[in-house]
C-alpha positions, 0 to 999 in steps of 0.5 A: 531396592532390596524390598523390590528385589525381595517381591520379584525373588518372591513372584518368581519363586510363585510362579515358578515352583519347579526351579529358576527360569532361564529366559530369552527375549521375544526375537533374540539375536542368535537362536541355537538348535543342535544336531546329533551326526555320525562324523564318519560316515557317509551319510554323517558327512554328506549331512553336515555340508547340508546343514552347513549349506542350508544355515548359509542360505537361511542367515543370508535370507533377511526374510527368513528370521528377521534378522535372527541368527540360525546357529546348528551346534553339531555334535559327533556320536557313536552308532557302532557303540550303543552305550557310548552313543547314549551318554554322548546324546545325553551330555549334548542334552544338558546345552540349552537348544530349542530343537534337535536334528537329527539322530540318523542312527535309529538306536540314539534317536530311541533314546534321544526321543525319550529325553526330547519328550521330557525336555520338550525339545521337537526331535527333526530327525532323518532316522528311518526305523518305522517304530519311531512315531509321534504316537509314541514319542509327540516330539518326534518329527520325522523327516524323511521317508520311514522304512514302511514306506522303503519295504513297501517299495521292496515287497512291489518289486517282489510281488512284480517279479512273483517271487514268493519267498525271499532270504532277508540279511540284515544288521541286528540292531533296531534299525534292521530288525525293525526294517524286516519286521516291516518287510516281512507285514508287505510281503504276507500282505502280497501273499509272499514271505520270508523264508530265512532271515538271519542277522549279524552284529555290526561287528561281526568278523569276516569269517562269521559274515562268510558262515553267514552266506554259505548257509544262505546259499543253501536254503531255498530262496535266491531272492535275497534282500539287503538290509545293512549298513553300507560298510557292513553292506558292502562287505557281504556283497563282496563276499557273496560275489567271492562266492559265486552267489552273483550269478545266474539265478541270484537276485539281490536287492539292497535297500537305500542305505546302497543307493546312498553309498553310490549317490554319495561316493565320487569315486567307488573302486571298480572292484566294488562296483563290478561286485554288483552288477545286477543288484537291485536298490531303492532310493527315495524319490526327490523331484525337480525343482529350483531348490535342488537345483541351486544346491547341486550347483554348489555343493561340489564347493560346499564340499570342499569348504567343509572338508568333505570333498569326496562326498556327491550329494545324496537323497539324504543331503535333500532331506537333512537341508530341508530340515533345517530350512523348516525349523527356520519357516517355524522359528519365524512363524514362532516369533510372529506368534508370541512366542518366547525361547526359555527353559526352566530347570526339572527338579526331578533330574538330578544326579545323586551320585555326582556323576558326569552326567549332570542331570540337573543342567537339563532344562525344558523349553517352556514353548516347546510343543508351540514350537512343535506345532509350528513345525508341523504346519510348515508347507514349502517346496524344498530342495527334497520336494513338497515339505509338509507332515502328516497328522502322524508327522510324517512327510506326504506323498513318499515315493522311491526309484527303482535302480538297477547297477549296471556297469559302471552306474546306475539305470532307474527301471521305475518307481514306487509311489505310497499315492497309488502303491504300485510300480511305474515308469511314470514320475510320481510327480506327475501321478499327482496330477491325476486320480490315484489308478490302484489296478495291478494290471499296471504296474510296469518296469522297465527291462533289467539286466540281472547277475550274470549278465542275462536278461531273463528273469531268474526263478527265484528258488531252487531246491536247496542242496541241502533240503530234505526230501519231500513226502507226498502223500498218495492215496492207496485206493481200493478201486478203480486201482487205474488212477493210482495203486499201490503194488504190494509185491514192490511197494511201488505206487503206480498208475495213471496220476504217478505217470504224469506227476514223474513225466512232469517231474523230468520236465523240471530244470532242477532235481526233485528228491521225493518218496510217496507215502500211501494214504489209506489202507487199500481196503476202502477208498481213503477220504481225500479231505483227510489226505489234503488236510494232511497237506495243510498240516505240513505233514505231508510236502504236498499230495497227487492222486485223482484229487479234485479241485473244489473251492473249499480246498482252495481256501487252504492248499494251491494247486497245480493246472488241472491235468485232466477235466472231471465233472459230477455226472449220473450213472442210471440204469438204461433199456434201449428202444428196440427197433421193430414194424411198429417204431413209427408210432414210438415217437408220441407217447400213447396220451400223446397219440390219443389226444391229437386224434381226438384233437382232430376230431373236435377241430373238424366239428367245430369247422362243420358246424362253423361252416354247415349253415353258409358253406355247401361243402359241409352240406348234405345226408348225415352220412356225407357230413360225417365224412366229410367231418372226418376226411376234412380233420384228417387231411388238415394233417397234411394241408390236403383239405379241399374244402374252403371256409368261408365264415371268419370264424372258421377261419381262425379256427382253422389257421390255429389248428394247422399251426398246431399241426405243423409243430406236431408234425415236425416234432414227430418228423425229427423224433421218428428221425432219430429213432430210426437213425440212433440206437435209443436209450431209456431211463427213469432219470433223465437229469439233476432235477429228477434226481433231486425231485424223487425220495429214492436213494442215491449211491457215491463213492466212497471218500469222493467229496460228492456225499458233501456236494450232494448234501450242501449244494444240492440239499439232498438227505443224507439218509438218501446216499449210499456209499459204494466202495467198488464198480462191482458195487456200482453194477449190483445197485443199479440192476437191484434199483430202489426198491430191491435195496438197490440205489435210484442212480449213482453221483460221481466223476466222470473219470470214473464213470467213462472207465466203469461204463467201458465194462457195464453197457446196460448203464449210462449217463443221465443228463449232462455233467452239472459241474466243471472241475478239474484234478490236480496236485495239492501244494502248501500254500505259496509252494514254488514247486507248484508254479514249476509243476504246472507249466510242465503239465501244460507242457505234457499237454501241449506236446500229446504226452499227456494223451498218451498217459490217459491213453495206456491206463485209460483206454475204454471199451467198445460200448463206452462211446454209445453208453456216454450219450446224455440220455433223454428219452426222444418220446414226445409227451403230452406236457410238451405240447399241452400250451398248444392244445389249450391255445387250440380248445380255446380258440374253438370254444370261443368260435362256437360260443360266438356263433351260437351268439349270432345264431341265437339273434337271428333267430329271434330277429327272423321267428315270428312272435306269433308262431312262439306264443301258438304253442301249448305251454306245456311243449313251449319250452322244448318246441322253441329248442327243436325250432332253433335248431331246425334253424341253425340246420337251415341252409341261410339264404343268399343276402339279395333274398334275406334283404327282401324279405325284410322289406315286407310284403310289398316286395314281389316274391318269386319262387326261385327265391325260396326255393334250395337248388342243393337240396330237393325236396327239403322244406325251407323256412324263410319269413313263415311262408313254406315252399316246397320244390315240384 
């Protein structure tokens, strides 16, 4: 027996080198897990009746574990007390458990989670800090929701209210500065942000807790968010409503730690809840189902049976009850598979010093990580939902109500879902069933009642009494001193921008303290990107002026509603069109004039020769055929021909040629119209693209942001500008032009260039304007000023305030309103009209081309070979071109007549026949026999 002893002693020592083994049958009777609370509290109470309720349900249920009893041995520890908390965690870890649940404070699950790791022990834990995650700690499972999900739900219903700042309070452990640092990456995410933040000891003293929202009542931002435990909580609250700070204006919301408080508590003292009223919480969403309901039903007994008889069940009761019902589903699935619970003793812990921590009594569990993975993959529906992890180990599909504190209760106004992360009133169970819609423009809540009991939706800020006062830069121009100007006499800045910006001021429901600081020099225009750079810079509080809103500004700066509409336009130096007894040829240009009556001309001819051989109206002596040529060209002008064609060819000669005059005369109709009706004016330049096209220089005004425009968008040469600094300036370069050193024409706004063309009327705008832009107020990005700033200019707007702004500083002279016209010279060119005549050439070239085709057949068909061939050689060639032309000359014959002297000569002629009653004494030529009339 000894020998026996000896080799198992020896195998053992073999197999495991680290330290003795302790091990437990395959499927032992009793199986022990452990789980870390804080007994007096309330989220520690309400979880112990869970975990007393779920180790009921389980051990009742011979399906669950076979026959297996689910022990939870449940220790207390300390949260308030960091160092105490740690080492009553780490005297729980020397019992021999096979999984762990449970820490609910944040600061013992960090240390927990590193022995859990050591240990092997899965870590089930309900801690919502979002920098516990099994990347780190692979032990760690978390069962609830994660504060990521909780600040994600916070910063939607900031977002949904555009609120752009907010003030956070919160506790200042890892559990609150863990959940900020959360909130803080959704709100910049939204493009909203923290203003203040400030965090307090969890054992901080009334009078510190005072300090702390007084201070907070002076900043900016009255969207202040919660981030506590419920005492400490709870006391803020009071304090703050002691303070008048849940009032008109305020808004509050606390996150779940103050659902839970309420959810929980059976009976909150009125004095509390009236302290309340308005505040907005966050509670993790827990959905229908037969397991919620049966531990509702019974928990008031529960309660009472484990000395927690004030408690109601809480979202985190749900979630601790299906933590211990998935570590059974994993036990069982454990045991099915083989597994086995035994630990085995590190001989790395040990406890040199003797100290009551005996390192050496902590064993690992040799199955652990299989245990762990049979956690992971559990997939039930609990009393909490649909119980099923993650590959990061978290719980799918996390969502949260919205709850407004209303009287003597609580009101869900919607929830927040991680599915499509956005707020709505619909349950999120049932946007499961669909596509997840992620679209902004649904988001919906229902209406709430905020602190002081109103229903309007407070701002959000306010200036802070104690805020410093604001630096707005303002440039000091040199020109065009209408705008803005600084009066060196006062050093008070005025003009037309500082009127509407102090108008708009007075329309605020708060008071703006503020001094302008001119920016410049006043000898030149400053350079306004300069000025707006110093707003992003922060060393100006914002910027107002003339200054133009352009994209790239945008990327950094916001600004407020454009105040008035400014557009790129060109000044160009103008002649008017002098109205005298020859204004009727004005309308065409002289090639225009030339070739319509040289079209005419040759439309005539072709007509004439189309029509001479079978039409008797183009018949007659040289001289009627010229007349007629001519009278019939120019009485097509007026659709006054009385001569008829007769040949198709002519025809359609004709119908092109009387549409090109009916387009030529109505276009010369409304040209002489305009001409004689409006004063005229003319210019080289009649738009952007005679500007861009030409090599002369072009002038702007100096620190305008068009220099930039023009090079970038409109590739233009720099060495081409030529920056002006002054309307005098303007006028000179204009009148001296390209080539006297002048400018070709001058970019800018259109603000600009009403006021300088009330004063210069020989200038005007070219074209129309070739961009859509606006002035406006430049801001820090996410400034709530500018949102309350431009709903007062759409104000001044609205009520004709804004008119009677521009009206006192911009008022323009006479010559203003006919300088403005978009110049375009009325003359009509020749390129205008040139497809026309081309379709018209055309059509006459293939007439002629065809007709001379059809002639030339005939006459070989009709010219005896004979008669060719009697000719000497030597005049053979000229004879036959005279001939062919003496017979184009010839009028045809009637087709009764042609047809009989095709027949031959059996057919009887007659002299009438032959005989051209229209023209006596001309011979005629009809099958080589000539007769001659008597």
């Amino acid at each position: 027996m000894k020998i026996v002893f000896l080799m198992l002693l020896l195998v053992s020592l073999f197999l495991f080198p680290n330290g003795v083994r302790k091990g437990l049958a395959a499927r032992p009777s009793v199986v022990s897990v452990g789980s870390i609370l804080r007994f007096n509290s309330t989220t520690g109470g309400v979880s112990a009746v869970a975990i007393h309720a779920a180790l009921e349900d389980i051990n009742s249920d011979p399906t669950v574990l076979n026959g297996t009893t689910l022990q939870v041995d449940m220790r207390d520890t300390n949260c308030d007390d960091g160092f105490l908390g740690m080492v009553e965690a780490l005297q729980f870890m020397e019992t021999d458990v096979i999984a762990i649940i449970g820490p609910q404070c944040s600061t013992i699950a960090h240390i927990i989670s590193y022995v859990a790791n050591e240990l092997q022990v899965p870590l089930m834990s309900f801690a919502s800090d979002a920098t516990l995650s099994s990347i780190q700690f692979p032990f760690f499972v978390r069962t609830m929701p994660s504060d990521l999900y909780e600040m994600a739900a916070v910063a939607a219903v900031v977002d949904y209210y555009q609120w752009k700042i907010v003030t956070a309070i919160y506790i200042d452990d890892d559990y609150g500065r863990n959940g900020i640092a959360a909130l803080d990456d959704e709100l910049t995410a939204r493009r909203c942000k923290i203003s203040y933040k400030v965090g307090f000891p969890s054992n901080a003293k009334r009078s510190d807790l005072l300090n702390l929202l007084v201070t907070v009542s002076n900043m900016e931002s009255r969207v202040i968010i919660l981030h506590t435990g419920a005492e400490p909580g709870l006391k803020l609250l009071s304090l703050a409503n002691g303070l008048n700070m849940m009032g008109n204006g305020y808004v509050w919301i606390g996150t779940d730690w103050l659902s839970s408080y309420l959810d929980a508590n059976s009976s909150v003292p009125a004095e509390t809840i009236n302290g309340m009223q308005g505040v907005l919480t966050v509670r993790p969403h827990i959905p229908k189902s037969k397991m919620k309901s049966n531990l509702m039903s019974k928990w008031s007994s529960l309660s009472k049976k484990y000395n927690h008889s004030d408690l109601r069940l809480s979202a985190y009761g749900f979630y601790v009850y299906d933590s211990v019902w998935a570590v059974a589903r994993a036990l069982d699935a454990f045991f099915d598979d083989g597994g086995r619970i035994s630990f085995k003793n590190d001989s790395r812990l040990r406890d040199e010093t003797g100290g009551s921590l005996h390192l050496e009594a902590m064993s690992v569990f040799d199955m652990g990580k299989k245990l762990l993975d049979k956690i992971r993959q559990v997939n039930f529906t609990g009393a909490s939902g649909q119980v099923q992890f993650n590959a990061q180990g978290e719980l799918i599909h996390p969502a949260y109500d919205i709850i407004s504190i209303i009287g003597n209760g609580v009101r869900t106004i919607g929830f927040w879902s991680n599915y499509t992360r956005l707020l709505s009133t619909v349950l999120p169970e049932d946007l499961y069933l669909k596509p997840p819609n992620t679209s902004v423009a649904n988001q919906h809540l229902y209406d709430v009642i905020w602190p002081g009991e109103t229903a309007q939706k407070p701002r959000g800020w306010v200036f802070p009494s104690n805020a410093k006062e604001l630096i707005i830069g303002v440039p000091n121009r040199f020109s065009f001193k209408e705008f803005v100007t600084l009066d060196n006499a006062t050093g008070k800045m005025t003009g037309y921008c500082i009127d509407v910006f102090t108008q708009a001021l007075s329309l605020l429901p708060y008071p703006v303290t503020f001094r302008f600081q001119a920016f410049g020099t006043g000898t030149e225009n400053p350079h306004y990107d300069q000025l707006v750079q110093k707003v992003a810079d922060n060393e100006f509080d914002a910027a107002i002026g003339d200054i133009v809103i352009t994209m790239n500004r945008t990327q950094t700066l916001d600004f407020t509603q454009p105040f008035i509409e400014s557009g790129l336009v060109i000044l160009a130096p103008v002649k008017k069109h002098i109205t005298n007894s020859w204004a009727f040829l004005q309308p065409f240009t002289l090639g225009m004039w030339c070739v319509t009556g040289l079209s005419f001309l040759v439309v005539g001819a072709v007509i004439w020769v189309l029509e001479h051989r079978i039409n008797d109206d183009f018949r007659g002596s040289p001289r009627q055929q010229l007349i007629t040529i001519v009278w019939f060209s120019f009485s097509t002008l007026f659709f006054a021909h009385r001569e008829n064609t007769m040949s198709t060819l002519g025809r359609g000669v004709l119908i092109i040629w009387l549409f090109v005059v009916l387009i030529i005369q109505s276009s010369y109709t409304a040209s002489l119209t305009s001409i004689l009706t409006v004063q005229q004016l003319d210019t080289s330049i009649r738009g952007l693209d005679d500007l861009k096209n030409s090599d002369y220089p072009i002038g702007f005004q100096v620190g305008s942001f068009a220099e930039e425009y023009m090079v970038k968008e409109l590739n233009i040469s720099r060495s081409r500008l030529k920056a002006l600094g002054s309307p005098e300036e303007y006028a000179e370069n204009l009148k001296l032009g390209p080539k006297k050193g002048g400018v070709m024409a001058i970019v800018d706004e259109r603000p600009y260039v009403e006021l300088f063309l009330s004063t210069n009327c020989k200038i005007a705008v070219a074209g129309s304007d070739f961009t859509s832009r606006g002035w406006g107020f430049a801001f820090p990005r996410d400034s709530p000023l500018q949102i309350d700033l431009s709903t007062a200019i759409l104000t001044l707007s609205e009520n004709g305030e804004l008119q009677r702004i521009h009206d006192k500083w911009l008022r323009t002279g006479d010559c203003s309103a006919d300088n403005t016209e978009f110049v375009d010279s009325n003359q009509l060119r020749l390129e205008s009209f040139m497809g026309l005549f081309l379709i018209c050439g055309a059509a006459c070239a293939l007439a002629l081309l065809i007709y001379f085709g059809i002639m030339l057949r005939q006459y070989l068909r009709h010219e005896p070979p004979d008669s060719i061939s009697a000719e000497p050689g030597s005049s053979k060639s000229k004879h036959s071109i005279k001939r062919f032309f003496s017979f184009v000359d010839n009028r045809e014959p009637p087709k009764q007549n042609r047809s009989l002297h095709l027949s031959g000569s059996s057919m009887p002629t007659t002299p009438t026949s032959n005989v051209d009653i229209e023209r006596p004494g001309r011979p005629i030529r009809n099958g080589g026999v000539v007769n001659i009339e008597s």
